[in-house]
N, C-alpha and C positions, 0 to 999 in steps of 0.2 A: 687727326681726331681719333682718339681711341676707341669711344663709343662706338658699336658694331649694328651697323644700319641695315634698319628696317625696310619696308617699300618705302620710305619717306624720307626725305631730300632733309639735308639736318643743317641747322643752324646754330652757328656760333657766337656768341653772346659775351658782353663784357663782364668783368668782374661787378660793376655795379649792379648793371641787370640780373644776374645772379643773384647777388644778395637780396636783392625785390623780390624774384620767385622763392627762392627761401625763405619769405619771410610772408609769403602769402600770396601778395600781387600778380594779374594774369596777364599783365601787359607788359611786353617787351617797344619798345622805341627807337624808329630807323636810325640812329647815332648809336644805338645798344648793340648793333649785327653786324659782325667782326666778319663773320664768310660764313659762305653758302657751300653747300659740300650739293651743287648741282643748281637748276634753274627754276627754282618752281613757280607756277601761272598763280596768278593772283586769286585766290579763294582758296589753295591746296592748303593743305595741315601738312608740318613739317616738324620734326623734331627738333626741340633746342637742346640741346648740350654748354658746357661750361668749357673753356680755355681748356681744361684737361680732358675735357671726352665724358665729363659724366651727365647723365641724363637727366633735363629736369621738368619735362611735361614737352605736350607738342601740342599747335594751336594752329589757328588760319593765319596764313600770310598773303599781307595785300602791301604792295611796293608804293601804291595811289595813299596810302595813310600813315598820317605822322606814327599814330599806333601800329607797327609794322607785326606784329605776332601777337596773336589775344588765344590763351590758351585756355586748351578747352578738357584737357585730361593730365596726368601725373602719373598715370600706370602706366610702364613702358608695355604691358603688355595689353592695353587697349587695340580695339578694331573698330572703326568710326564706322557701321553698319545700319541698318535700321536698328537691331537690336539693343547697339547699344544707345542711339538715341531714344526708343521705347523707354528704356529700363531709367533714363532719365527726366523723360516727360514725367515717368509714373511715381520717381522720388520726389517732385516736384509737387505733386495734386496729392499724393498720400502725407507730403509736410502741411498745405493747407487746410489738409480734413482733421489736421490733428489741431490744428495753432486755431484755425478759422469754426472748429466745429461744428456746430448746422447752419452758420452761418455765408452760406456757400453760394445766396442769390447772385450775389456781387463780387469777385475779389480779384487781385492780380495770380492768375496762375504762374508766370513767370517773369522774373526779375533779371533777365541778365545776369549779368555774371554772378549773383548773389546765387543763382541757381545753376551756376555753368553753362550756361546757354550764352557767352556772349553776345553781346549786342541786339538779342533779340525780347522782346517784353511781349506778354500777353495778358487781356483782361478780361475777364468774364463778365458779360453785361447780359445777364440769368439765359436768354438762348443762344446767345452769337456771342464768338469768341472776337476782338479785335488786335489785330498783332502789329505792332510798329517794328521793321527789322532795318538795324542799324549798321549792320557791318556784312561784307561782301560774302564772308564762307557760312555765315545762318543761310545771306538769299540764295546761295547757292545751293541748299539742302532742304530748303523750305520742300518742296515738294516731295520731300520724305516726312521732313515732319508736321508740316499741318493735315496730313490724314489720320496721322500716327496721333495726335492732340486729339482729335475728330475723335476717334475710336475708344480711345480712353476713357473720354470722359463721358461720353456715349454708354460705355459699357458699366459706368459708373452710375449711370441714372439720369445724367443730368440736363436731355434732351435738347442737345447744340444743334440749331440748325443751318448755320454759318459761320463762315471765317470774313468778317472784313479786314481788309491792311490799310493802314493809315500812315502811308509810308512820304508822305508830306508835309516833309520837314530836307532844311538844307543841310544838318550834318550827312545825311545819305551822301553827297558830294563829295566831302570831305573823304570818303568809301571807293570814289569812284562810281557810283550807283547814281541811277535818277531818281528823281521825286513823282511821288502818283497814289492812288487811293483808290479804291474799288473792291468788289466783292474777290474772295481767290476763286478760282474755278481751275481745280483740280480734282484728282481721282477720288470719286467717292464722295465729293463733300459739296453739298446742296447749297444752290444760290438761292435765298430767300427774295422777295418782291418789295423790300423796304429797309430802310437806311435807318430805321427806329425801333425802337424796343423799352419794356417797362422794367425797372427793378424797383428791390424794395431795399433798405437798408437802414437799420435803426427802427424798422416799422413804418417806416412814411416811403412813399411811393412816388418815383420818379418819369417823366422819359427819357429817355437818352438819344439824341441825333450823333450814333458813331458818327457819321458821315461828316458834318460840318463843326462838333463840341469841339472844347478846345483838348489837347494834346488828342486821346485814344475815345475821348467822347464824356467823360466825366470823371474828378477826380476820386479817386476810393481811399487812399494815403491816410485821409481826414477821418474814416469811417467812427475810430471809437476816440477821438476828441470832440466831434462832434456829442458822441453821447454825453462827454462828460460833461460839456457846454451845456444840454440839458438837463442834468443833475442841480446845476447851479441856476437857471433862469427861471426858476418859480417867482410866480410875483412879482417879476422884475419888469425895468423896462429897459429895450435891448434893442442898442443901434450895431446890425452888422455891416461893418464895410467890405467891400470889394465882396457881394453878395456872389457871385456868379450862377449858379441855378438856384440859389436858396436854401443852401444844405443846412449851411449854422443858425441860419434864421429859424428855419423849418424844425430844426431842431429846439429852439428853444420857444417856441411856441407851445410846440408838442408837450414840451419840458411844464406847460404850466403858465411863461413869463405872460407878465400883464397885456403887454404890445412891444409886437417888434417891428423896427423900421430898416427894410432892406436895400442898401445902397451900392451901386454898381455904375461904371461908366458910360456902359454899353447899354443899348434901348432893347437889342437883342435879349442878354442876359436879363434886366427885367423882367422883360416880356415870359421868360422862360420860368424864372422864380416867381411872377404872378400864375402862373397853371399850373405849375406844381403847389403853391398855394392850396388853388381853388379845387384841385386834386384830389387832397389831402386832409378839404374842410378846415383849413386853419385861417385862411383869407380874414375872416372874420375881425382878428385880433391883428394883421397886420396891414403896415403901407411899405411901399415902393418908391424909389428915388431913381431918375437916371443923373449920377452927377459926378464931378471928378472930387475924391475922398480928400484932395489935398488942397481943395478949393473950399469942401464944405465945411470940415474940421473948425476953419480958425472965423469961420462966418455962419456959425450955429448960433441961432438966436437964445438968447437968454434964459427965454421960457419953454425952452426945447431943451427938456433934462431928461438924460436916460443915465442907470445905474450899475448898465453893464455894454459894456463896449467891446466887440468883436474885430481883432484887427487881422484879415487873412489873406494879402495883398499877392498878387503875382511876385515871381520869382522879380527881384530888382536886380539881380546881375546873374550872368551866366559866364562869367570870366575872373580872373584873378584883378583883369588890372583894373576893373569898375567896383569893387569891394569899397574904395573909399568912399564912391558916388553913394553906392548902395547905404552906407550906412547912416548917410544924411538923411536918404528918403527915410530910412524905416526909422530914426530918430523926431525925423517930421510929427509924423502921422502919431506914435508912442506917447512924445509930449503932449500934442494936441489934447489925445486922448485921456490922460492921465491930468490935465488941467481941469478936463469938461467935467469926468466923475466924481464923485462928490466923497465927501471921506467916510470909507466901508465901502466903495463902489466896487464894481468886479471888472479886472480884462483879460479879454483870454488875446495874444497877440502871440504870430507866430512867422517862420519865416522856412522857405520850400528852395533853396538855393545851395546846394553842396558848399559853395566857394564862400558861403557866412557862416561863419563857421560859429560853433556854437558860443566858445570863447567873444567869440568877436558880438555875438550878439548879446549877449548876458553884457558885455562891458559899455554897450550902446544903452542897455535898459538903464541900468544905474545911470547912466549919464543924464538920461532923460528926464529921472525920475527924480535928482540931483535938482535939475532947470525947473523942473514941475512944481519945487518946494514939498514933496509926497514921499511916504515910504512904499515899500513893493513887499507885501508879506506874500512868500509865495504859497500855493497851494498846492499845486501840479505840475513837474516838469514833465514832458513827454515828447513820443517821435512817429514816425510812421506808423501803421499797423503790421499786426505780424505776416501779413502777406508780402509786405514788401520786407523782405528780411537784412538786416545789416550783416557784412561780413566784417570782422573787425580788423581783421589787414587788409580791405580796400576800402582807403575812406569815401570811396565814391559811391560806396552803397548808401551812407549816412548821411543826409541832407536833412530830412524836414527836422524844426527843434520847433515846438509850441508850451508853451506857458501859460498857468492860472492864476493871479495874481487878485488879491484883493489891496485896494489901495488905501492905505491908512495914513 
């Protein structure tokens, strides 16, 4: 190896993986590591170099994952210090004050590798920060930077008084890492006396149980389709499905629409989207369902007409090789819906899955809508919020696709 080494044990990489780092991607892959110029312990950062010795970033290596180097810099003359995860935390929070503007109650501080922090995500849920860390050399370092997070945004105004980790999920394994969920209780940063907390977003007012919600404790991805969903539901009447706290429903309430009826599987989820209702003063104009969306669609009674239909379903695949399943489900539910509405009717229908791809979903709408005897005049295409930012050479930052469609 020509490359002249640093304190860091340097790895050799094939010409494919190369051309991935060149081309943006922060992932090298254990069939991509040709030799090790030394033995490095699972979490250490390592420089990668190319078959000739030239240098092309250095990242955490863990031998426990298929993803064997997640790189975390590209300046060979980086020093992995607190300073310089400081100076990243704060490019991080000073991009969301710019994209997110005073709208700072709620929003993802960090995004993994969208923000070079691989494998680690954080959300701000207005005083408590929740962080899910997914790969071995974040947990390894957490305790530099969740004070380093703490201080920041501290010193920024924005009065954190926690860090929950909601590290209870089974890709952690896949790491080498175990699963678990608890307050952090580190240097400097205060364990609060409760698992919940309020935000506001769009204007309506939520709680949030980090502790037991689903993923980090509520989704924020949806923040401004939500709004735009209320743009359009004035007057209307508006069945959301796959309700889960009531964001879309809540929103088109708010929005105006006549009555909306919020549908969810879970007795839970109900439960939670009736109190943030009754919260919120909107209760009034709406009802609740606990039922399964793929039961009630094709057994909606006749005299049960609504003119705008919300379709916001859980991820239906988290793998390449359930794509085709997936694409029946969200075909299901699309027809259903686009049979029930009436011609001029509205949907907003969307899908939170990396591995459906956008292609793949636009080809499933027309199909649908094809079977539905309907056209689809669109009005909106859209994607995450700018918090969760896309990089455009890893398409794994880009999952959510949502659409507005009036059906004619």
């Amino acid at each position: 190896m020509s490359f002249k080494k640093r304190e860091y044990i340097i790895a050799e990489i094939t010409k494919k993986a190369e051309l991935s780092l060149k081309q943006g991607h922060p992932w090298v892959y254990d069939a991509e590591v040709v030799a090790l110029d030394g033995k490095p312990t699972d979490g250490d950062i390592v420089d990668v170099v190319s078959g000739k010795g030239r240098f092309l970033g250095s990242g955490f290596y863990n031998s426990h994952s298929k993803i064997r180097i997640r790189l975390i810099s590209r300046n060979a003359n980086d020093r992995f210090d607190k300073a310089f995860f400081e100076r990243r935390i704060r490019y991080a929070w000073d991009y969301r004050k710019t994209v997110m503007r005073e709208d700072l109650n709620c929003c993802r501080v960090i995004f993994g590798e969208a923000d070079t922090f691989p494998g680690l995500t954080v959300d701000k849920f207005n005083d408590i920060l929740v962080a899910q860390t997914l790969s071995l050399g974040m947990e390894q370092r957490k305790n530099m930077i969740f004070p380093l997070l703490y201080r920041v945004l501290n010193e920024d105004g924005m009065n954190i008084k926690g860090i929950y980790e909601r590290n209870d999920v089974n890709i952690r394994r896949l790491e080498g890492l175990e699963e678990g969920k608890g307050f952090y209780r580190g240097s400097g940063v205060p364990v609060p006396d409760t698992t919940e907390t309020m935000i506001v977003e769009n204007g309506i007012r939520y709680n949030v149980d980090f502790e037991n919600g689903q993923k980090t404790g509520f989704f924020l991805d949806q923040k401004y389709n939500r709004l735009a969903v209320s743009r359009l539901a004035k007057g209307k009447r508006v069945l959301d499905c796959f309700t889960h706290t009531g964001s879309f429903a809540l929103n088109a309430a708010k929005g105006g629409a006549e009555h909306v009826c919020a549908v969810d599987i879970s007795e839970d989820a109900v439960t939670m989207a009736k109190r943030n209702a009754r919260m919120n003063g909107l209760d009034g104009k709406m009802s609740f369902k606990a039922a399964n969306v793929f039961d009630l669609l094709p057994a909606m009674p006749k005299d049960e007409k609504y003119d705008f239909i919300i379709l916001d379903p859980p991820a239906f695949t988290k793998s390449r090789a359930t794509v085709d399943s997936a694409v029946r489900g969200y075909k299901e539910i699309n027809l259903r819906a686009m049979k029930l509405l009436p011609h001029g009717g509205y949907l907003a229908t969307c899908s939170c899955s990396h591995f459906m791809t956008r292609e793949r979903f636009e080809e499933m709408l027309r199909s649908a809508a094809l079977d539905a005897g309907v056209s689809l005049r669109q009005i909106e295409s859209r994607q995450q919020s700018a918090d969760h930012p896309i990089l455009w050479n890893v398409p794994e930052t880009d999952y959510l696709k949502f659409y507005l469609f009036q059906v004619v």
